[in-house]
GUVEXLO-623411 format. One record per residue: residue number from 1; residue in three letters; x, y, z of N, C-alpha, C in turn. Coordinates in steps of 0.05 Angstrom, whole numbers, plus 5000, padded with zeros to 4 digits. Example, Ala and Ser with C-alpha at 12.3 -4.5 7.8 and 13.67 -1.06 7.14 Angstrom:
BEGIN
1|Ala|5264|4886|5156|5246|4910|5156|5264|4934|5156
2|Ser|5257|4955|5142|5273|4979|5143|5258|5001|5157
***
This chain:
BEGIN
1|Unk|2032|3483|1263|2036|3455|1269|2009|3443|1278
2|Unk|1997|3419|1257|1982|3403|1272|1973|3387|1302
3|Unk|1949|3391|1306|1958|3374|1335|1967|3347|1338
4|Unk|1963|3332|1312|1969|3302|1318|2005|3297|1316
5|Unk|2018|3322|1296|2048|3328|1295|2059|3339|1319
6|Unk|2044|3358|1331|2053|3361|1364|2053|3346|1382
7|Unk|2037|3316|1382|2019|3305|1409|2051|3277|1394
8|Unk|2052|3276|1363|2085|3255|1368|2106|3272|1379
9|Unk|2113|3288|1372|2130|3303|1377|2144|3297|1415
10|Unk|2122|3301|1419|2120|3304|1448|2122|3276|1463
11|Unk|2111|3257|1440|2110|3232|1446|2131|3209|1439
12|Unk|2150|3225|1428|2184|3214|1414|2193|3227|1437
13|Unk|2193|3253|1447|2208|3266|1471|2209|3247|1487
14|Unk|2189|3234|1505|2166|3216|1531|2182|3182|1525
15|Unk|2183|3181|1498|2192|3153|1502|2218|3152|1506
16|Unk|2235|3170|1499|2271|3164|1494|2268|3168|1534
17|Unk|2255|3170|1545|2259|3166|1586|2247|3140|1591
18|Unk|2232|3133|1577|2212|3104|1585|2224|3074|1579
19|Unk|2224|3056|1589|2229|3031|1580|2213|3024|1563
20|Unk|2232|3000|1539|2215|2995|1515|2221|2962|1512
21|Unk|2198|2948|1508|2190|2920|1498|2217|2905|1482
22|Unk|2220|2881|1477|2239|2878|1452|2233|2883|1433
23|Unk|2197|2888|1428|2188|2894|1393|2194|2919|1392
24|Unk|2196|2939|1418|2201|2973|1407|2187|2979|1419
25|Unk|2164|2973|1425|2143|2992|1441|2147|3001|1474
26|Unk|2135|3021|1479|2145|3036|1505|2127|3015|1525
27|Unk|2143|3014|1549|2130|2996|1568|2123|3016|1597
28|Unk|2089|3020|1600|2084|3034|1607|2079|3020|1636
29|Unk|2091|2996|1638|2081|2987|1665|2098|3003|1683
30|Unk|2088|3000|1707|2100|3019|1731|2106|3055|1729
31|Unk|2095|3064|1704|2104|3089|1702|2081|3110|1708
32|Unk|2087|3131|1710|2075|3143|1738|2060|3161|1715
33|Unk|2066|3158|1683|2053|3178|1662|2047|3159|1629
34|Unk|2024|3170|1629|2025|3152|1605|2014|3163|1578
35|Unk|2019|3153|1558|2004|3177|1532|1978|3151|1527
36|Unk|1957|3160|1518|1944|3146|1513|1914|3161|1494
37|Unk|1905|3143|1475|1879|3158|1449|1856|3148|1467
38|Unk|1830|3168|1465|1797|3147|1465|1785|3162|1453
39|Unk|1770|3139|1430|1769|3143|1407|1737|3135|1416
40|Unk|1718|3162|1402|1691|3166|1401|1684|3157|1365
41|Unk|1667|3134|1374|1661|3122|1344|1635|3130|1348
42|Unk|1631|3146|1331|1593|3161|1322|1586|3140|1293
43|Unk|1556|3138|1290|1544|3131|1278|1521|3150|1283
44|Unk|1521|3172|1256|1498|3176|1259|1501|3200|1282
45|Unk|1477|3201|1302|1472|3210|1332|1484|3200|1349
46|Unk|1496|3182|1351|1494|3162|1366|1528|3153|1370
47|Unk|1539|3143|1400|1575|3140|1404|1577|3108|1417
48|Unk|1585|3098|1400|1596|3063|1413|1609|3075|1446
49|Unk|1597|3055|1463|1607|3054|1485|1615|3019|1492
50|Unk|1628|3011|1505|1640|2988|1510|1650|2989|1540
51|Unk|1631|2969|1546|1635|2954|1581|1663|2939|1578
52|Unk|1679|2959|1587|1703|2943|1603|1705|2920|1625
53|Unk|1717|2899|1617|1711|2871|1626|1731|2868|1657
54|Unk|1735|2852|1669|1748|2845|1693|1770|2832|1682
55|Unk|1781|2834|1657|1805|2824|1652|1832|2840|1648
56|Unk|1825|2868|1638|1841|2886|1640|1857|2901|1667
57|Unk|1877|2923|1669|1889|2923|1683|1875|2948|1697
58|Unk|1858|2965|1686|1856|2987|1703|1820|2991|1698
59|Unk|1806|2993|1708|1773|3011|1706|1758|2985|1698
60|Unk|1770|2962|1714|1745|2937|1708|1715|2945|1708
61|Unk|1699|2942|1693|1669|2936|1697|1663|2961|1686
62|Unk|1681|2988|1683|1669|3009|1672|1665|3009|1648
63|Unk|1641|3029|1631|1636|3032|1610|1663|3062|1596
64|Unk|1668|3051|1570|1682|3066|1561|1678|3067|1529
65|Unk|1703|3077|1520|1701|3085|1485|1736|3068|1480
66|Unk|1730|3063|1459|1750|3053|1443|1775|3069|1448
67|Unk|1794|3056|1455|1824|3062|1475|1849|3054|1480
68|Unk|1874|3063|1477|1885|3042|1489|1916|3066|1484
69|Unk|1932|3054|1497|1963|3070|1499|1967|3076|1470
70|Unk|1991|3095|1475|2008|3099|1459|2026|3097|1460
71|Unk|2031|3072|1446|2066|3052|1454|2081|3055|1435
72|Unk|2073|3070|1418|2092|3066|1394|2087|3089|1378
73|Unk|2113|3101|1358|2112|3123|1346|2103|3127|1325
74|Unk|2083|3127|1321|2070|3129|1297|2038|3145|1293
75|Unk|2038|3153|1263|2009|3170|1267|1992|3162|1284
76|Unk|1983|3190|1298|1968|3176|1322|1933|3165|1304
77|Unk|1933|3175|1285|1900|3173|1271|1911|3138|1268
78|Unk|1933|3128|1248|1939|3097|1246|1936|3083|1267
79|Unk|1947|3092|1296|1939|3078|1321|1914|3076|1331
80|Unk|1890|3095|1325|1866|3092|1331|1848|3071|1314
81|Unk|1860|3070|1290|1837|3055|1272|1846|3021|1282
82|Unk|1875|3019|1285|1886|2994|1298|1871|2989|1326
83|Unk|1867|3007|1339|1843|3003|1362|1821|2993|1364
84|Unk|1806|3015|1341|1782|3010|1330|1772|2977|1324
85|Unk|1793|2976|1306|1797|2951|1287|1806|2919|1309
86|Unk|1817|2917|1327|1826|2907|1360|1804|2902|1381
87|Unk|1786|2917|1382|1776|2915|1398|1742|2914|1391
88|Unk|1735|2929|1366|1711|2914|1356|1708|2899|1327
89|Unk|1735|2900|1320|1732|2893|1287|1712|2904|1270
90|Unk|1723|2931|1268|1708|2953|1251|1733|2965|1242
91|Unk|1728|2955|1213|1753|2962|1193|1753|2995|1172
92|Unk|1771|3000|1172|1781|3032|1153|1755|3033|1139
93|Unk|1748|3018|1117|1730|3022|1106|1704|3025|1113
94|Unk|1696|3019|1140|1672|3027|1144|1675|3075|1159
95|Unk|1693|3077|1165|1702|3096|1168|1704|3121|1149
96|Unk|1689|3140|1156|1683|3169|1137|1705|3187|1144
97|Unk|1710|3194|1172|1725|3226|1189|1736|3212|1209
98|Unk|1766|3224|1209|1774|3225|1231|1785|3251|1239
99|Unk|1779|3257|1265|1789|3280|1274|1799|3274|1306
100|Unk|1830|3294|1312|1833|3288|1333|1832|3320|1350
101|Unk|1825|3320|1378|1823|3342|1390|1843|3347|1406
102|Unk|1855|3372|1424|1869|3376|1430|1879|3364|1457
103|Unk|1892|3351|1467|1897|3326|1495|1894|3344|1517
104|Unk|1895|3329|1537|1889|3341|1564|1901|3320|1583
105|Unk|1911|3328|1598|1929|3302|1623|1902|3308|1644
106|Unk|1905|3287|1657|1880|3276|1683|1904|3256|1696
107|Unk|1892|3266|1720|1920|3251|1737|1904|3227|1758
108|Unk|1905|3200|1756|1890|3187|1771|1905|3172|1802
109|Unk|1890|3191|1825|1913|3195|1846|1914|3165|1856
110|Unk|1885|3148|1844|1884|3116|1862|1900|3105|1847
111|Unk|1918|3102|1823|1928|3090|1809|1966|3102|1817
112|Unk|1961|3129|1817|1990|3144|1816|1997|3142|1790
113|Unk|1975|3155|1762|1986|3152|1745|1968|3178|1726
114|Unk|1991|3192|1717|1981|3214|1696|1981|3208|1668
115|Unk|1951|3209|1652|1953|3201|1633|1950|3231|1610
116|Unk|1957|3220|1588|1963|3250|1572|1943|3240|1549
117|Unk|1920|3250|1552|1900|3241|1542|1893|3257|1512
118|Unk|1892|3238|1491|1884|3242|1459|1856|3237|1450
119|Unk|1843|3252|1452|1815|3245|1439|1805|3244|1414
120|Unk|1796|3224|1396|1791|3231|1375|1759|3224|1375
121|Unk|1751|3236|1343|1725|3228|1343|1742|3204|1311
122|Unk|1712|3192|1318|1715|3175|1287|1692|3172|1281
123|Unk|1684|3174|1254|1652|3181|1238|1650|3149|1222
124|Unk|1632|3135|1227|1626|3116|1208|1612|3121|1185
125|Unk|1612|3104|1168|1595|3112|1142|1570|3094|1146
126|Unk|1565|3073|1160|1543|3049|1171|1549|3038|1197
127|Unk|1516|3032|1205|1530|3026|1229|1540|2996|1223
128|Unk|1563|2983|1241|1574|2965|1233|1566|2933|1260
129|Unk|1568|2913|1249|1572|2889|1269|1593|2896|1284
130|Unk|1591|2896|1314|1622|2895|1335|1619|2861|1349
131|Unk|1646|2861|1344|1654|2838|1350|1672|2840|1369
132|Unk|1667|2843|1393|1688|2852|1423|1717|2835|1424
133|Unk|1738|2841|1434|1760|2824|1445|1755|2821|1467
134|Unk|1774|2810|1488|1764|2813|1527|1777|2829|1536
135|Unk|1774|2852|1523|1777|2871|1540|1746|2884|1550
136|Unk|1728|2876|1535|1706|2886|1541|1688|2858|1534
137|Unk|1670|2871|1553|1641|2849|1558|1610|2860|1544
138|Unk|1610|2884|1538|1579|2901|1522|1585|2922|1505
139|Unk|1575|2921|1477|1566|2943|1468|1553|2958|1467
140|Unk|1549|2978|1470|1523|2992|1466|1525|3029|1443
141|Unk|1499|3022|1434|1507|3055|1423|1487|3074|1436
142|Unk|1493|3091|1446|1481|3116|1458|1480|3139|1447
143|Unk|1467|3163|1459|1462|3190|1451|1481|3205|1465
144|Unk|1498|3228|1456|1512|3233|1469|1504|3245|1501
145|Unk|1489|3257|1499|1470|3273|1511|1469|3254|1538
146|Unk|1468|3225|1529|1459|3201|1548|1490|3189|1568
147|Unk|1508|3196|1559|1537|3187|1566|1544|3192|1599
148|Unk|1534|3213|1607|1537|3214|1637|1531|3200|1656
149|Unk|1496|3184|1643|1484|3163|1652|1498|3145|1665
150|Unk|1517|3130|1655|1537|3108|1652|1548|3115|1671
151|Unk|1569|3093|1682|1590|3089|1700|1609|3091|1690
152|Unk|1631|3120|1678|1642|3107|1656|1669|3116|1672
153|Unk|1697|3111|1650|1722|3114|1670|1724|3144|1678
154|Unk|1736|3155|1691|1738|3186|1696|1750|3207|1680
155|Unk|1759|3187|1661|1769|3224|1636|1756|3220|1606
156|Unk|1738|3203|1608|1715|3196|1591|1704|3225|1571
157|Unk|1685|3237|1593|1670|3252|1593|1688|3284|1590
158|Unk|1705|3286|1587|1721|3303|1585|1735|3304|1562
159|Unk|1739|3285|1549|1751|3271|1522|1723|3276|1508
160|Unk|1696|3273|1513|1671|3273|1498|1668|3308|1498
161|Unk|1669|3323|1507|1664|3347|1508|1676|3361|1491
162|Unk|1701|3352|1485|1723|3363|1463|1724|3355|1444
163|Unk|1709|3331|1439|1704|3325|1400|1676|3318|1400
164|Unk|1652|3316|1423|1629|3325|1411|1610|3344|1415
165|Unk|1617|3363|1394|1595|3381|1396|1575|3392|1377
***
């Protein structure tokens, strides 16, 4: 069994307990666990990082990687490029590899919330124009090597260790 077939699996289990939206999607507000992808976009040497803005709900002002729940049942690789694609408008086609690594939960005690964390890498074929939503305020591309530097959210760097090496 694949990991992205185990990580739905598990993630069809997680939603039939959770409240769901009227469109279908799982409503993760107030819940004490959450599934969620961050998605390492490489060019090259080099991993898109994005300054999380003061408009979002959780890690204002921190630097992060392309992210966001998993509200809905579907290939988790389809949900990342919809991320991708959301938050910098960097479309399929500029995209070579995707690969996802094996999750890991991080439990964040200031929040009271365990997230069940999906990491993928994603390989561009050029580097591309990003065009931010507000969820974020900076792009930047870095060395991996360079990522600790940053202020970034706390299961960041843990998600980077498992798809780049």
């Amino acid at each position: 069994m694949d990991i992205e077939y185990k990580a739905l699996e598990k993630l069809k289990r997680f939603s039939k307990t959770m409240p769901h939206f009227e469109d279908g999607r799982i409503d993760y507000h107030n819940a004490k666990k959450a599934f969620v992808i961050i998605c390492f976009t490489k060019f090259n040497d080099e991993i898109l990082l994005l300054k999380r803005s003061d408009k979002v709900w959780t890690y204002k002002n921190k630097w992060n990687v392309v992210a966001g729940y998993l509200d809905e049942i579907k290939p988790i690789k389809q949900k990342a490029l919809e991320e991708l694609n959301e938050e910098t408008r960097i479309t399929k086609d500029k995209v070579s590899s995707i690969q996802i690594a094996e999750p890991f939960e991080f439990h964040d005690e200031k929040i009271k919330t365990t997230f069940v964390v999906h990491p993928i890498l994603i390989e561009l074929k050029e580097r591309p124009e990003i065009k931010l939503d507000f969820e974020h305020t900076k792009a930047k591309w870095v060395k991996k090597e360079d990522l600790s530097e940053y202020d970034v959210v706390p299961n960041m760097l843990e998600g980077a260790k498992r798809v780049l090496k």
